[in-house]
ZAGUSE-804497 format. One record per residue (C-alpha): residue number from 1; residue in one letter; x, y negated, z. Coordinates in steps of 0.2 Angstrom, whole numbers, plus 5000, padded with zeros to 4 digits. Example, Ala and Ser with C-alpha at 12.3 -4.5 7.8 and 13.67 -1.06 7.14 Angstrom:
// residues 2
atom num=1&residu=A&px=5062&py=5022&pz=5039
atom num=2&residu=S&px=5068&py=5005&pz=5036
// end
This chain:
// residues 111
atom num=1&residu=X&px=4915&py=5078&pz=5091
atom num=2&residu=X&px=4925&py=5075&pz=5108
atom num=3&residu=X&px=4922&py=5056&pz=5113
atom num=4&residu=X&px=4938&py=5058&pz=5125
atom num=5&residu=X&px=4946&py=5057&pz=5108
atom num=6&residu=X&px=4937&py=5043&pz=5099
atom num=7&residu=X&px=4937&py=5032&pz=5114
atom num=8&residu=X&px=4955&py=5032&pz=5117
atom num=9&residu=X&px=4963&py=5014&pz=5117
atom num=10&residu=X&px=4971&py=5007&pz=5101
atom num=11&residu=X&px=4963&py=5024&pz=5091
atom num=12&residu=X&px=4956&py=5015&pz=5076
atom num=13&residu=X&px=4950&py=5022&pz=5060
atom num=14&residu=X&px=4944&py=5008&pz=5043
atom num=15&residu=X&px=4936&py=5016&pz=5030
atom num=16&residu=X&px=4944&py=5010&pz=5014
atom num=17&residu=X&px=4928&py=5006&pz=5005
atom num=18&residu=X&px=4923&py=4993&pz=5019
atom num=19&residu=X&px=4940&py=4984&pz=5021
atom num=20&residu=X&px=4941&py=4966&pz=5014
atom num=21&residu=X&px=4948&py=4963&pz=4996
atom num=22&residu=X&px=4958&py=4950&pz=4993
atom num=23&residu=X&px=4966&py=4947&pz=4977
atom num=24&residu=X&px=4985&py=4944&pz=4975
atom num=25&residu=X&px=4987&py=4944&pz=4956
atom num=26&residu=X&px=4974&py=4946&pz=4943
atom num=27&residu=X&px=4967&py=4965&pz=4941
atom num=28&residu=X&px=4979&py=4969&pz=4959
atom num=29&residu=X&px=4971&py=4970&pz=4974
atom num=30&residu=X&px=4977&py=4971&pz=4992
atom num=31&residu=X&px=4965&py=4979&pz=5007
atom num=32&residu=X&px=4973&py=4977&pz=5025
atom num=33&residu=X&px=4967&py=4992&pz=5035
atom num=34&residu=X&px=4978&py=4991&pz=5052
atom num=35&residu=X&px=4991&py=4978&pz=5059
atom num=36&residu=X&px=4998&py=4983&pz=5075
atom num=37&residu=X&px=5005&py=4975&pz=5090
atom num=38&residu=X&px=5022&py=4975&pz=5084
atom num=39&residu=X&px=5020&py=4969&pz=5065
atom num=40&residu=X&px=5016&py=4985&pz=5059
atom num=41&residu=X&px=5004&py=4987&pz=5044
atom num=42&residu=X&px=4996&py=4998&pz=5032
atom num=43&residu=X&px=4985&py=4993&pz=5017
atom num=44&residu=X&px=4979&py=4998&pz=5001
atom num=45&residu=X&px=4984&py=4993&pz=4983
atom num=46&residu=X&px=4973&py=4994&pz=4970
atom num=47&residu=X&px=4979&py=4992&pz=4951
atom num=48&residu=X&px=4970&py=4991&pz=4934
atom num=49&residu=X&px=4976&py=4996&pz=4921
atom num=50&residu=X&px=4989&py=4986&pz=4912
atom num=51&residu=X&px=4992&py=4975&pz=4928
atom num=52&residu=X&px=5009&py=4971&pz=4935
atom num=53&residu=X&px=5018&py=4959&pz=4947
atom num=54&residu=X&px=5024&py=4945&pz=4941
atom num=55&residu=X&px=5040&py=4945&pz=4951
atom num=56&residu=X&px=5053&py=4954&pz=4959
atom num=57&residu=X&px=5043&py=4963&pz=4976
atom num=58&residu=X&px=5057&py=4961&pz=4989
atom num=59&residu=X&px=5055&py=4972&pz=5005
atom num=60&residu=X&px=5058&py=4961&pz=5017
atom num=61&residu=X&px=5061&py=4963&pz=5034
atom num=62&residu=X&px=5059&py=4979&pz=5033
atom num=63&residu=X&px=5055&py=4996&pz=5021
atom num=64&residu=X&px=5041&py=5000&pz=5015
atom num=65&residu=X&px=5034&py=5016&pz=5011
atom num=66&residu=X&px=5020&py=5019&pz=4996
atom num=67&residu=X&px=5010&py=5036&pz=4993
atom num=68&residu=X&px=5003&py=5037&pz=4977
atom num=69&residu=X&px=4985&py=5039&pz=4980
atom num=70&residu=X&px=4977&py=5039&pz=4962
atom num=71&residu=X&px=4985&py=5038&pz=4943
atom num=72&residu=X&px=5002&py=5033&pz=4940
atom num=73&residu=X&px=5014&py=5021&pz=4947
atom num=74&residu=X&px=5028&py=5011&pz=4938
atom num=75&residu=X&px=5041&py=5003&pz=4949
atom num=76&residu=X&px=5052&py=4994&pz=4935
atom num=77&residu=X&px=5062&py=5013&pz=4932
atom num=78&residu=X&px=5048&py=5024&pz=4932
atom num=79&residu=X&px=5033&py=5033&pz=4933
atom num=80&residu=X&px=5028&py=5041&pz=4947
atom num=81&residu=X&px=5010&py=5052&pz=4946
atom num=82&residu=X&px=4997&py=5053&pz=4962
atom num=83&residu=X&px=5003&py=5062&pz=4974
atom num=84&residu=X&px=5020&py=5057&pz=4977
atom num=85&residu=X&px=5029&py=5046&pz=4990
atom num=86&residu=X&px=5042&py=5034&pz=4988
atom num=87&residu=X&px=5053&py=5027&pz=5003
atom num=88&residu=X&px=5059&py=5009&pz=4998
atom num=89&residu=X&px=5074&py=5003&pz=5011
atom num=90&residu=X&px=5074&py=4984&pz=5018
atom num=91&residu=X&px=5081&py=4974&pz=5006
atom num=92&residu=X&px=5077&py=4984&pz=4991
atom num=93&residu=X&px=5063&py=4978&pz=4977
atom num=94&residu=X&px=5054&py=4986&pz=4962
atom num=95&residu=X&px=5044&py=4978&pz=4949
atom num=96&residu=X&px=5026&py=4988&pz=4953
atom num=97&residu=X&px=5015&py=4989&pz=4936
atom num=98&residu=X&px=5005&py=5002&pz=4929
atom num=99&residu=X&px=4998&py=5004&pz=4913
atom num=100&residu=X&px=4983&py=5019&pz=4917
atom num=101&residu=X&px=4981&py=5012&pz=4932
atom num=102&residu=X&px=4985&py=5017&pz=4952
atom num=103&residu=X&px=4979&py=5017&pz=4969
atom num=104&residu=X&px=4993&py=5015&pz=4982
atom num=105&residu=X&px=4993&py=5017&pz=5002
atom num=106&residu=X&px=5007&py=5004&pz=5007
atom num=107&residu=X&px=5016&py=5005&pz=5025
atom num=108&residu=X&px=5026&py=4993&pz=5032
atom num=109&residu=X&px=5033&py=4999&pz=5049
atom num=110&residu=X&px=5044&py=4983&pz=5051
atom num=111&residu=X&px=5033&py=4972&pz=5047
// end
């Protein structure tokens, strides 16, 4: 391992396991992994089975981009399977759910 590399200013690294839970909705849980300077953030989305947001997700003020980390993902239209990543323009929403349940990683880069 090269510590030049590690050590660098504003390098960061969170292993998802040891971020703080907090739950939004019942069975949907958001973990916050990095916010930067700027607004930027990136988290992780954990749904169980069956769950789903109980309104309209308004991406506000920016996009937001989701990769599909683990099962399958509903946005309201569709089902998208791990593996696949969705780009959401600002001012677009979806209605997340999932009925086998998902994992998501969820960036902001506008805030």
């Amino acid at each position: 391992m090269n510590p030049e590399i590690v050590q660098q200013q504003g390098y960061t690294s969170v292993f998802v396991g040891d971020a703080p839970v907090r739950e939004l909705f019942p069975g949907i849980r958001l973990r916050p992994l990095w916010t930067g300077p700027t607004g930027a953030h990136a988290n992780v989305l954990e749904m169980d089975a069956g769950t789903s947001w109980p309104r309209r997700d308004v991406h506000e003020p920016g996009p937001e981009e989701v990769y599909v980390v683990h099962g399958t993902f509903h946005d309201g239209a569709r089902d998208y399977p791990a593996g696949t990543f969705l780009h959401a323009p600002a001012g677009s929403w979806h209605l997340p759910a999932t009925t086998p349940g998902c994992t998501l990683f969820l960036f902001y880069p506008e805030g």
